[in-house]
N, C-alpha and C positions, 0 to 999 in steps of 0.2 A: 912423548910420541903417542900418538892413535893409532888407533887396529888398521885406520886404512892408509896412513904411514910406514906401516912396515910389509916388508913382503911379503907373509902370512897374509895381511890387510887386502891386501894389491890381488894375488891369487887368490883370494875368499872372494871379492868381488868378480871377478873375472870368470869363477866358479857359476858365480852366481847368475850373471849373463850368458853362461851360455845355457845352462839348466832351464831359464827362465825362454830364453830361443827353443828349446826342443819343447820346450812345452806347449810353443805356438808354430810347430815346426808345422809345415803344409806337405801333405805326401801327391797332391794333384799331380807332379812332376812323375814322382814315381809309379803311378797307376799309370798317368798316359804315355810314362818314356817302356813300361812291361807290352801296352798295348803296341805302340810302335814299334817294338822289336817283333813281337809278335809277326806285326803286317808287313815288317821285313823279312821275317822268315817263309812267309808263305809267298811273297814277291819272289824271293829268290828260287825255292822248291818249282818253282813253274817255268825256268828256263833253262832246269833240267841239271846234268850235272855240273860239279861245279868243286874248286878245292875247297877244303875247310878255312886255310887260313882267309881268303877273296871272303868268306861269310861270317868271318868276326870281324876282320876290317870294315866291310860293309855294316853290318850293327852297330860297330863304335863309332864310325865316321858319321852314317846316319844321326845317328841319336848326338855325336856333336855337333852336328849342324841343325838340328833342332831345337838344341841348347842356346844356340847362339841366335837363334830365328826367335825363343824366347826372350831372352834374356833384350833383345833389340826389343820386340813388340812390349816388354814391358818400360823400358826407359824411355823408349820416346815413344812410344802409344799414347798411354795415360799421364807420365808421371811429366814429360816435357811439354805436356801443355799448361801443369801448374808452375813446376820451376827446372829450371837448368840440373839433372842429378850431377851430384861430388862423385867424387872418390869412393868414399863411405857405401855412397847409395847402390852406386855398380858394384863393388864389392858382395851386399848384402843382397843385389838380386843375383847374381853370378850363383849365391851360394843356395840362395832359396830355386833357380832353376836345375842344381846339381844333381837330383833325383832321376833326370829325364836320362842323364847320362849314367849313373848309378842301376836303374833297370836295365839296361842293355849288357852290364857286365854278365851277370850267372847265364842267360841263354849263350853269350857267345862261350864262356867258361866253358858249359855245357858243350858246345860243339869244336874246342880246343880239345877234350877229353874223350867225346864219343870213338875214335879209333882205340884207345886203350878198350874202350867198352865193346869192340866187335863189331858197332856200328855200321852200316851201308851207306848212302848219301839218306833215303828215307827212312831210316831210323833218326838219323842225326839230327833231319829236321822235326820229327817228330817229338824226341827227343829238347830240341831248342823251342821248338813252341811249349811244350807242355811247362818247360820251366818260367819261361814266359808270361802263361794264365799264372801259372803259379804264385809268381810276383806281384801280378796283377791284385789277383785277389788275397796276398799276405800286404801289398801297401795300402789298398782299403782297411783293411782289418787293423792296422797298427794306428792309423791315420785315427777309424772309431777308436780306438782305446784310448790313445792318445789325447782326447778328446772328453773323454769321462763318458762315452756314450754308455748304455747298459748292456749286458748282451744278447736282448733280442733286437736291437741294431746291427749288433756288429755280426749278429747270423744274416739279417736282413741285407747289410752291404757285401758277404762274403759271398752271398746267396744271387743278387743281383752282377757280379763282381764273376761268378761261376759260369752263370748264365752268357755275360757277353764273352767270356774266355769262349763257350760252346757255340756262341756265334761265329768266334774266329775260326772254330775250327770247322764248322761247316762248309767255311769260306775255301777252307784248304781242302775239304774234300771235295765240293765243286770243282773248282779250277783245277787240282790233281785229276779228275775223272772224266 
């Protein structure tokens, strides 16, 4: 019997594909799914009050249906004009677009937990964006390491990454004022 005959065999391999997946894991989903919550929180903060659970719903529902707007544009965008995708293929982009929905969880987290925190409606959103950028520029940052980048790249994307976080939030203070 062989190493990859036995179940040791079988879990070494399996080990080894997925190790070898986060090595080429893609964080794009999760930078633009942090952005997207982001420009949902300040969407909502402009129609004034509102409950908190209507503003996780809203995040998660958003961010799954952008998941799914993905997850479409990439299977038959690109990939159905070379061939029919399996099983497999939808599987594998399902999982490579799971970050978009992954970002949306800590802001909404965030505004499930802001009444324990004292919170107001504009704490909460402020509160939910800031964890937001936050994300933003922690899934550039992991995305360069992950990468071998060195680190004055990964100041250079956190930096960049900071930056359009302060864009969004000009955004919010525009349209709040």
């Amino acid at each position: 019997m062989t190493a990859g005959e036995t179940g040791t065999g079988r879990s070494t391999d399996r080990r080894e594909r997925r190790a070898a997946h986060r090595a080429h894991a893609d964080y794009t989903g999760g930078v633009y799914g942090s952005m997207l919550a982001a420009s949902v929180v300040i969407g909502a903060g402009t129609l004034g009050s509102f409950p908190r659970a209507e503003l996780v719903l809203l995040l998660l529902l958003t961010s799954l249906v952008f998941w799914v707007a993905h997850v479409h544009a990439e299977l038959f965008g690109a990939r159905l004009a070379r061939r029919t995708p399996d099983r497999r293929v939808i599987l594998r982009v399902c999982r490579e677009e799971w970050p978009i929905v992954k970002a949306a969880v800590p802001p909404a987290a965030a505004i499930a937990v802001s009444p324990v925190l004292g919170l107001d409606v504009q704490g909460t959103l402020w509160l939910a964006l800031s964890v937001a950028v936050t994300g933003q520029v922690g899934w550039s940052v992991a995305a360069a390491h992950r990468a071998g980048a060195p680190w004055r790249l990964m100041a250079i994307t956190a930096t960049v990454n900071v930056l359009l976080g302060l864009a969004i939030v000009a955004v919010k203070i525009a349209v709040t004022h």
